[in-house]
PAZAPA-4460 file (N, C-alpha, C; in steps of 0.05 Angstrom, whole numbers, plus 32768, in hexadecimal, padded with zeros to 4 digits):
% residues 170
    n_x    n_y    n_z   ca_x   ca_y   ca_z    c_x    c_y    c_z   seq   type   mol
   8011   7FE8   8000   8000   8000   8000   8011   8019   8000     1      X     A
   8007   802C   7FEE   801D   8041   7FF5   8019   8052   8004     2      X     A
   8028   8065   800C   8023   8070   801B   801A   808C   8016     3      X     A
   8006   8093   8027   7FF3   80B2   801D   7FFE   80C8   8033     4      X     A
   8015   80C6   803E   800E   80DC   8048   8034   80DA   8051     5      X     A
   8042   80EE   8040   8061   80ED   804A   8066   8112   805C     6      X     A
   808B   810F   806A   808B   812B   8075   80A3   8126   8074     7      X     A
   80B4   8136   806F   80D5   813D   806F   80E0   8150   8073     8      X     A
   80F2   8158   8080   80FC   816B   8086   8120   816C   8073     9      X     A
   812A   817C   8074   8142   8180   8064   815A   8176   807E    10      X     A
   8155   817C   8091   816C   816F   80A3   8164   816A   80BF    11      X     A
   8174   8154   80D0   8163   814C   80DD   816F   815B   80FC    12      X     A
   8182   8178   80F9   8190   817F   8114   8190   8199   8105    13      X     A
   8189   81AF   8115   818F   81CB   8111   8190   81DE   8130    14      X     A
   819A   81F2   812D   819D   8209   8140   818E   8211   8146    15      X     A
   8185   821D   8160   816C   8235   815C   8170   824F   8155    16      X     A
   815C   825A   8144   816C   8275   8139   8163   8264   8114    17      X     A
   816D   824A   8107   8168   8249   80EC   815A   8235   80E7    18      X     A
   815C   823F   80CE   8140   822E   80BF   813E   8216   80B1    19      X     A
   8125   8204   80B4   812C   81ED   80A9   8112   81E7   8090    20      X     A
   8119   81DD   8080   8105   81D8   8068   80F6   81C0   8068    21      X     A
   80D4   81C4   8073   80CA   81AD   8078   80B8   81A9   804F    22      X     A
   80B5   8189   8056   80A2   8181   8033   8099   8173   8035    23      X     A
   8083   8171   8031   806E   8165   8031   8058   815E   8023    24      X     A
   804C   813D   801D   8034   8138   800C   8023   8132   801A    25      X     A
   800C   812B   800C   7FF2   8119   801C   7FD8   8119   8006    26      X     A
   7FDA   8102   7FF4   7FC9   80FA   7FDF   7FA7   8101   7FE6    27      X     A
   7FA5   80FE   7FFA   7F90   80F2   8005   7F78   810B   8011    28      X     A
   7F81   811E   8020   7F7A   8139   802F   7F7D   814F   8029    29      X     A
   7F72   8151   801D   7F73   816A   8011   7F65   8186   8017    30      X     A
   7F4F   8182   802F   7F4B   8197   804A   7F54   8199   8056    31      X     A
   7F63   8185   8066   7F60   8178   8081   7F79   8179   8086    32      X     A
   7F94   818B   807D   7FB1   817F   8081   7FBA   8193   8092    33      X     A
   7FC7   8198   80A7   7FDC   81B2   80B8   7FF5   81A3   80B7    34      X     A
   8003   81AE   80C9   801F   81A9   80CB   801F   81B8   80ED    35      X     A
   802C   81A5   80F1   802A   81B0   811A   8046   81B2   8125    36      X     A
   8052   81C6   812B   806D   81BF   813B   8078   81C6   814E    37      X     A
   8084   81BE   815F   8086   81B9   817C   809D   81B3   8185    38      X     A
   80A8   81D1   8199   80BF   81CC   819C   80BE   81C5   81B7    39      X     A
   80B1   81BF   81BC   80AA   81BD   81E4   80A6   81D4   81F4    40      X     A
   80B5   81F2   81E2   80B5   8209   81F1   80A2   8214   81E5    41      X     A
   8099   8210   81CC   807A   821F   81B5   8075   8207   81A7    42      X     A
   805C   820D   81A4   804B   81F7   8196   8037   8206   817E    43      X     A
   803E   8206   8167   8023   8216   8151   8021   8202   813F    44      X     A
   800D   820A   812E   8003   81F4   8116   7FF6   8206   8103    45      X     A
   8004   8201   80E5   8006   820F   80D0   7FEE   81FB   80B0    46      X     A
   7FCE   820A   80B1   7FC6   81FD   80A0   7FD7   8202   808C    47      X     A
   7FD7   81E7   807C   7FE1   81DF   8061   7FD5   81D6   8047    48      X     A
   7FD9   81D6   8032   7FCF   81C9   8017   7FDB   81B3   801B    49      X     A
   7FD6   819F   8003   7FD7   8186   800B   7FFB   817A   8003    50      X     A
   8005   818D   7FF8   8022   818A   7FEA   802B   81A0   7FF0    51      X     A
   8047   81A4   7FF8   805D   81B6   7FF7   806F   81BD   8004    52      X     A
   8081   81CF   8004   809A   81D0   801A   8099   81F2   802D    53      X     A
   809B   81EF   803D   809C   8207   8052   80B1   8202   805E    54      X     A
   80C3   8223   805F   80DE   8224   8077   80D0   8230   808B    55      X     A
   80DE   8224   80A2   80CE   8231   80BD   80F1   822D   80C9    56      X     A
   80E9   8249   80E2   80FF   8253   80EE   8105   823E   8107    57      X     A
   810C   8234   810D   811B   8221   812C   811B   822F   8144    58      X     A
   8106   822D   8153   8102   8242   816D   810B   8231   8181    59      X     A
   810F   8243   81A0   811C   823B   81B0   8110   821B   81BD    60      X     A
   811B   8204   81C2   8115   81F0   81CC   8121   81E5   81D9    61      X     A
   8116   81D3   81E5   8121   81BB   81F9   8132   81A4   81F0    62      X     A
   8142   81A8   81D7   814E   8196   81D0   8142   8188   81B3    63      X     A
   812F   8183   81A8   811C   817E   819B   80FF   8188   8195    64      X     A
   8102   818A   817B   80E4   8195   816D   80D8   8181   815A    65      X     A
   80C2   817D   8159   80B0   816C   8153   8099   8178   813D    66      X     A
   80A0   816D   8125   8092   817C   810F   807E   8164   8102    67      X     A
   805D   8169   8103   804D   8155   80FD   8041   815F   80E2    68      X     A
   8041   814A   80D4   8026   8158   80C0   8012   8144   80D0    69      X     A
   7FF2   8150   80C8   7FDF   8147   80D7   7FC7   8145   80C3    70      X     A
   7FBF   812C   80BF   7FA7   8138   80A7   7F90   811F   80AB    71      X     A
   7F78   811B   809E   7F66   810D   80A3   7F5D   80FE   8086    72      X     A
   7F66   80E5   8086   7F5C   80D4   806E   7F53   80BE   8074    73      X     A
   7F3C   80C4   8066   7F1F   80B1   8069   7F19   80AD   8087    74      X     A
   7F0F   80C7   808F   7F02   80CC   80AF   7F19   80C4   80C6    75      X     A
   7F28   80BA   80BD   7F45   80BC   80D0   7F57   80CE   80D4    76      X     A
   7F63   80D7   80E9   7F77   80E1   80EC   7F96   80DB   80EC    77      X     A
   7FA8   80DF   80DF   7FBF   80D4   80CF   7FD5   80E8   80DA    78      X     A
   7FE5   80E3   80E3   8001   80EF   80E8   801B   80E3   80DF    79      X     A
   802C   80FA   80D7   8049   80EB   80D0   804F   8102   80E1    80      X     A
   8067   80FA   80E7   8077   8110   80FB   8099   8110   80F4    81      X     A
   80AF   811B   80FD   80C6   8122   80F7   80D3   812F   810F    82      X     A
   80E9   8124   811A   80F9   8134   812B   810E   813F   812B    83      X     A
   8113   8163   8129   8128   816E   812D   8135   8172   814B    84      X     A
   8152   816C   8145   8163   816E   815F   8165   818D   8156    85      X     A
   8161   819C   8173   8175   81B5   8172   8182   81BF   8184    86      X     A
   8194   81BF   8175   81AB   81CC   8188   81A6   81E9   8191    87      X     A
   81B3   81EC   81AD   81A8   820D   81B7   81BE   821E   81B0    88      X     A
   81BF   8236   81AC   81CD   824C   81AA   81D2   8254   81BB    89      X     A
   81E9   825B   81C2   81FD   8262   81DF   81F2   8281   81D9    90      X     A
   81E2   828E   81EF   81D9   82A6   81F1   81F3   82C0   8203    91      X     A
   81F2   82D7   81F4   820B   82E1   8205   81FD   82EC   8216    92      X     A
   8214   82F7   822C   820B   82FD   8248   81FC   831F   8246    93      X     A
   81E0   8329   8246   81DF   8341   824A   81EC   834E   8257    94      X     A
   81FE   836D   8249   8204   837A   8253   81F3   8388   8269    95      X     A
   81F3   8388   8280   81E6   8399   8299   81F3   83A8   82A4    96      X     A
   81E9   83BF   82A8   81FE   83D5   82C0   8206   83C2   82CE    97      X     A
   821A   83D2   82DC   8224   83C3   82FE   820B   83CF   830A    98      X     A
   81F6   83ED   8310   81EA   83FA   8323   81CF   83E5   831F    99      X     A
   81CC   83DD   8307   81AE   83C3   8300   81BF   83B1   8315   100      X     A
   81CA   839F   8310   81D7   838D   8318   81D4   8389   8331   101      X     A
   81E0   83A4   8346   81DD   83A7   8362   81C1   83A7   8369   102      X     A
   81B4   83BD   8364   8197   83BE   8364   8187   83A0   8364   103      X     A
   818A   838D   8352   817F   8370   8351   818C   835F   835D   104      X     A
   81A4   8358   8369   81AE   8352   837F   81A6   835E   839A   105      X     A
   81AA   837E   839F   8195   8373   83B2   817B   836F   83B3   106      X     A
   8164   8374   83AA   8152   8368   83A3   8144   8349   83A6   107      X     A
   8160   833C   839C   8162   8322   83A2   8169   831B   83BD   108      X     A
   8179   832B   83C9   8180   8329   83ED   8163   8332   83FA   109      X     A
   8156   834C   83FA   8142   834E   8400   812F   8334   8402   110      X     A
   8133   832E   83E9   8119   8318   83E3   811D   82F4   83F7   111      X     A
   813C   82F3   83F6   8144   82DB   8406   813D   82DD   8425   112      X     A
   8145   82F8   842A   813F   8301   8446   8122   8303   8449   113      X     A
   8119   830B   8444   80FA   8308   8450   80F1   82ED   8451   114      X     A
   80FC   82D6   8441   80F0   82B9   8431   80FF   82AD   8458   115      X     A
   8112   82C3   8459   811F   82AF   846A   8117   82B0   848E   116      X     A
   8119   82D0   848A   8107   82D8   84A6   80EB   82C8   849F   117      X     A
   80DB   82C3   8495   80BF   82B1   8495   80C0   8298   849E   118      X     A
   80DA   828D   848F   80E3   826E   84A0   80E6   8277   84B4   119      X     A
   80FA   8281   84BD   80FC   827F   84DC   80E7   828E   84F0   120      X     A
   80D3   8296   84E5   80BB   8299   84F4   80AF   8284   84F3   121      X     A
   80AC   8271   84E6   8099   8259   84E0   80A8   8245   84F3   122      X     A
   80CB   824A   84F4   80D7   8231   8504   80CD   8238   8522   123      X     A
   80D4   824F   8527   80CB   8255   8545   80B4   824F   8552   124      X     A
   809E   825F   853F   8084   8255   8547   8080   823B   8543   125      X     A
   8092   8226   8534   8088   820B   853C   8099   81F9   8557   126      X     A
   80AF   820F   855F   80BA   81FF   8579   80A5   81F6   8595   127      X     A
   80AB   81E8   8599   8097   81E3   85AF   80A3   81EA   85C7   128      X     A
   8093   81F8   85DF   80A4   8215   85FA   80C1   820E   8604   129      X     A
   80C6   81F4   8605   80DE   81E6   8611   80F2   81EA   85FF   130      X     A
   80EF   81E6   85E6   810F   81EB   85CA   810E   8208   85D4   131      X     A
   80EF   8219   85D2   80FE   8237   85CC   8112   823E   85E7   132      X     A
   8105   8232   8604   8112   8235   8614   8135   822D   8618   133      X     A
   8135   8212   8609   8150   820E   85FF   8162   8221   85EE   134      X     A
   8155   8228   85DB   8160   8241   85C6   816A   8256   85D4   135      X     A
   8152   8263   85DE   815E   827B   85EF   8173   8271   8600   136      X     A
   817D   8256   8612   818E   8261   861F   81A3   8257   8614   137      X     A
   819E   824B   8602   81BE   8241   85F1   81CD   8257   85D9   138      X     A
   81B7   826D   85E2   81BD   8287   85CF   81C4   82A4   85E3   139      X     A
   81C6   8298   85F5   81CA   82AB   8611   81E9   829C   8611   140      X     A
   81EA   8283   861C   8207   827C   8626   821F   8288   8608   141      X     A
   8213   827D   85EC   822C   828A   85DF   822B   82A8   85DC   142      X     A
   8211   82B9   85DE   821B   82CF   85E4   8230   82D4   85FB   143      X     A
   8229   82CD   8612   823C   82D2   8630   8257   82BF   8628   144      X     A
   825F   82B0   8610   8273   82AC   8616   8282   82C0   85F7   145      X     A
   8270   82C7   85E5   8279   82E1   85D8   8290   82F6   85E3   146      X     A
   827A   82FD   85F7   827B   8312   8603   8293   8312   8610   147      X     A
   828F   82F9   8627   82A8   82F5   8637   82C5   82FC   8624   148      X     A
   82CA   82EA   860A   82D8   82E3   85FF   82EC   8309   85F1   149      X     A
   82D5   8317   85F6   82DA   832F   85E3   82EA   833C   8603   150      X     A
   82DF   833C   861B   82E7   834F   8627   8302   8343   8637   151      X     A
   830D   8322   8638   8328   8327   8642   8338   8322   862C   152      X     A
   834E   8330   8634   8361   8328   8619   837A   8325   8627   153      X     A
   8382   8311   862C   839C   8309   8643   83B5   8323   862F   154      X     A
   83C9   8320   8645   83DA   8336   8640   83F2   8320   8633   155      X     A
   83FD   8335   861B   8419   8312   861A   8430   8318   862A   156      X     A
   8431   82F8   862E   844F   82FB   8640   8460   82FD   8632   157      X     A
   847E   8308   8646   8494   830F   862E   84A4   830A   864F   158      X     A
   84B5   82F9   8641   84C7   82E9   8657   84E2   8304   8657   159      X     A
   84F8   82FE   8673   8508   8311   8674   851C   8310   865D   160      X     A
   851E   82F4   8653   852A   82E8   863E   852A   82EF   8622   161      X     A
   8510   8300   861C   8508   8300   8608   8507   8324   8606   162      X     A
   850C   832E   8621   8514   834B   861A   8529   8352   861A   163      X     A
   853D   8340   8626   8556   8343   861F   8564   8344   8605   164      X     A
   8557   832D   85F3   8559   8327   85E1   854E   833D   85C5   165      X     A
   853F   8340   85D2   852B   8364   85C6   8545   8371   85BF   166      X     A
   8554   837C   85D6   8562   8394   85DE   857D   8390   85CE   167      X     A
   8584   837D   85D4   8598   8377   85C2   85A2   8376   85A5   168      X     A
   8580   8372   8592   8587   836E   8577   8574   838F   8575   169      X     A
   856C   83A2   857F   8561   83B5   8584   857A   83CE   8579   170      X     A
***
């Protein structure tokens, strides 16, 4: 039996950014034919006549695009389909001020900080009276030993030995 309904494309790997040349017959449908394609990131479908070739541009995807013709012979629905690999295009880095830059950094601190003060409102209010009671004093002792730690500061020794020794290469 032959076959009524073919789809080809000119190659089977392109870039995003170019174009690939799809062709196509279908004996049979001659209302009833589109062409559907699908890159996982856009999906459209282009009515068609029942013969011919269309270039279409290679939009951004997930690795593969999926080009169907779709048509209906003798109250059925009939698909052939075709898969382009595409490769992505290494996008360059927008130039941004440094003052954008700062500005959306902090922004982004703002935004962590508040995400983060909320957790730790949610952790507290879920301690039960005895942890918070633990917290506070296990947050009292390293303060008091902070503290301690800041206000002695031993004096250094310096042996008689070692000021002799001073004086001499002095």
């Amino acid at each position: 039996m032959k076959k009524q309904m073919t789809l080809s494309t000119d190659r089977k790997s392109a870039s995003e950014g170019e174009y690939i040349d799809i062709k196509w017959t279908c004996d049979a449908c001659p209302d009833s034919l589109y062409l559907s394609i699908d890159s996982g990131a856009t999906k459209y479908s282009i009515a068609v006549s029942d013969s011919g070739t269309t270039r279409i541009p290679v939009p951004r995807s997930n690795g593969k695009m999926t080009v169907k013709l779709i048509g209906v012979i003798s109250g059925k629905k009939v698909t052939e389909s075709v898969d382009v690999r595409v490769k992505g295009t290494k996008k360059a880095k927008p130039n941004i001020p440094l003052s954008s830059r700062m500005k959306m950094f902090g922004e982004k601190m703002k935004a962590k900080w508040y995400v983060f003060r909320a957790q730790m409102k949610y952790w507290w209010l879920s301690q039960k009276k005895w942890q918070k009671v633990l917290w506070i004093v296990l947050l009292a002792i390293w303060f008091g030993l902070l503290i301690s730690s800041l206000g002695n500061r031993p004096e250094p020794k310096v042996s008689s030995y070692q000021v002799q020794t001073a004086y001499i290469f002095s």
